[in-house]
C-alpha positions in Angstrom: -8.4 -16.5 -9.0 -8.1 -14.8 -5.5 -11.3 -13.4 -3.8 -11.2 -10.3 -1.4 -13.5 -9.0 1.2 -14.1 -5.6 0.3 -16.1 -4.8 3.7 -12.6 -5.6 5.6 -10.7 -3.0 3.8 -13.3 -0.4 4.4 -11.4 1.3 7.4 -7.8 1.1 5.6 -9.5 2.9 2.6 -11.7 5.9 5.2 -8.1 6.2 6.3 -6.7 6.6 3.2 -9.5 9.0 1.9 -9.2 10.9 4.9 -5.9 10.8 4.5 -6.3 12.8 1.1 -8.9 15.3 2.7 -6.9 16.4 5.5 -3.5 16.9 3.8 -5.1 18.5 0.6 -2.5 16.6 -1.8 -4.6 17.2 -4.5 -5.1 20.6 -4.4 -1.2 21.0 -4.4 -0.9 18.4 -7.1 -3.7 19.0 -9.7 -2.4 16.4 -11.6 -1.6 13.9 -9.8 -4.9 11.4 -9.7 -4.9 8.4 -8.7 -8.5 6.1 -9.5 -10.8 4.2 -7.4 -10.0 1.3 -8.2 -5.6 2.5 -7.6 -6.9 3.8 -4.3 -8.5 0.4 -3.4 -5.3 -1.5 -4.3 -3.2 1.2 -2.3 -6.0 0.4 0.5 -5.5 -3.6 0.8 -1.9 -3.5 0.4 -1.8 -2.4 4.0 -2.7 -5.8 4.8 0.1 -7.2 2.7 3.7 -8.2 4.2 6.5 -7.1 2.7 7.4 -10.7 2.2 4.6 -10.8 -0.5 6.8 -8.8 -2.6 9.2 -12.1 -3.5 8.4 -15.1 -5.5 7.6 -17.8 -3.4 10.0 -20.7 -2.9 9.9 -24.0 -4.5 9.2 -25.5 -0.4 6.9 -22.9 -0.1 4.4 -23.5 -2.7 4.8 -27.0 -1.6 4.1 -26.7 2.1 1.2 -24.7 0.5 -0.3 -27.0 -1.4 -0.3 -29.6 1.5 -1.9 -27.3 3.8 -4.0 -25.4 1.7 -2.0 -22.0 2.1 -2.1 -21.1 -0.9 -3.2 -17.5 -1.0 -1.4 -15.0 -3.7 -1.5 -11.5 -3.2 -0.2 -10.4 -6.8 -2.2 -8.7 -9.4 -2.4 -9.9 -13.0 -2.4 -6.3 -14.4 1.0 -5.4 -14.1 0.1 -1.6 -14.0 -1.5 -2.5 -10.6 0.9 -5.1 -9.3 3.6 -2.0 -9.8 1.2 0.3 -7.5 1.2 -2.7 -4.7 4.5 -2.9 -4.9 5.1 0.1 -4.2 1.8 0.6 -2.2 3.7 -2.0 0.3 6.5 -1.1 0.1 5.5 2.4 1.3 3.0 1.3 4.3 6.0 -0.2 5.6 9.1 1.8 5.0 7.9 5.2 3.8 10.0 7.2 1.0 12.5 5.0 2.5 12.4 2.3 -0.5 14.9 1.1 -2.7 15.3 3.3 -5.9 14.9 0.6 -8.2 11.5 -0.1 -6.9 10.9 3.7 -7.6 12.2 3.2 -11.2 9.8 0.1 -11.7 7.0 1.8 -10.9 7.7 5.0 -12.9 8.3 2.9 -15.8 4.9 1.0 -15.2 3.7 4.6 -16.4 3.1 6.3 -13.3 4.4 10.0 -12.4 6.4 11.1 -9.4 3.4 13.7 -8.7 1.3 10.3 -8.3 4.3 8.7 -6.3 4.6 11.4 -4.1 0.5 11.9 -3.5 0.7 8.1 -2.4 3.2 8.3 0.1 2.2 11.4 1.2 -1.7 10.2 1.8 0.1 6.7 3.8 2.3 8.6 5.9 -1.0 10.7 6.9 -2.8 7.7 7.3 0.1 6.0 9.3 0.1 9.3 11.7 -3.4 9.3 12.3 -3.6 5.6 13.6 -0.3 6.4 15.8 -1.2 7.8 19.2 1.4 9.9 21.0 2.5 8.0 24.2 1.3 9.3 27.3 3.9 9.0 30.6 2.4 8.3 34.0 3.0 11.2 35.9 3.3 10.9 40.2 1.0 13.6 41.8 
């Protein structure tokens, strides 16, 4: 059973929420909802590697259980584990994901409305945390 500190994720999801403000997505998108508790997952799978996304190896789970690494990100719902997925996938790569990742996670009944609001409310997100680079100008 995994355990997650809530209060840690709590500027990831202001970002995401703000995210959704700002841009509007909703508005343009009437149906496209996602719920808390799909906002939440999108929310701590900014903290999650894209290395999550494979099994881990036979040596792996073994250095792991030597060293007591043993942490696994997945979710048992597999609605949810989908929307990480893809949630990951997207914090670190954008629309730019492979299209069978996209099929999985339309066929785990999402829409592309709710696809699109995702990545649309992380790229926000993303751009808000970026700062433009300032050059150091000789007066």
């Amino acid at each position: 059973m995994a355990y997650v500190a809530f209060q840690e994720i709590g500027a990831a999801r202001v970002a995401v929420d703000a995210a959704i403000t700002q841009q509007g997505a909703a508005a343009i998108r009437p149906d496209a909802r996602l719920s808390a508790l799909e906002w939440q997952v999108v929310a701590l799978a900014r903290r999650d590697r894209v290395s999550s996304l494979r099994a881990p190896s036979k040596l792996g789970r073994a250095l792991g259980s030597i060293f007591g690494d043993s942490r696994n990100p997945r979710l048992a719902d597999p609605s949810l584990e989908a929307l990480r997925r893809m949630a990951v996938l997207s914090w670190h790569h954008g629309y730019s994901v492979p299209s069978h990742e996209v099929r999985t996670f339309l066929a785990a009944g999402y829409s592309p409305d709710q696809y699109e609001l995702m990545v649309d409310s992380i790229s926000t997100a993303l751009s808000s945390t970026r700062r433009p680079m300032r050059l150091a100008t000789s007066e």
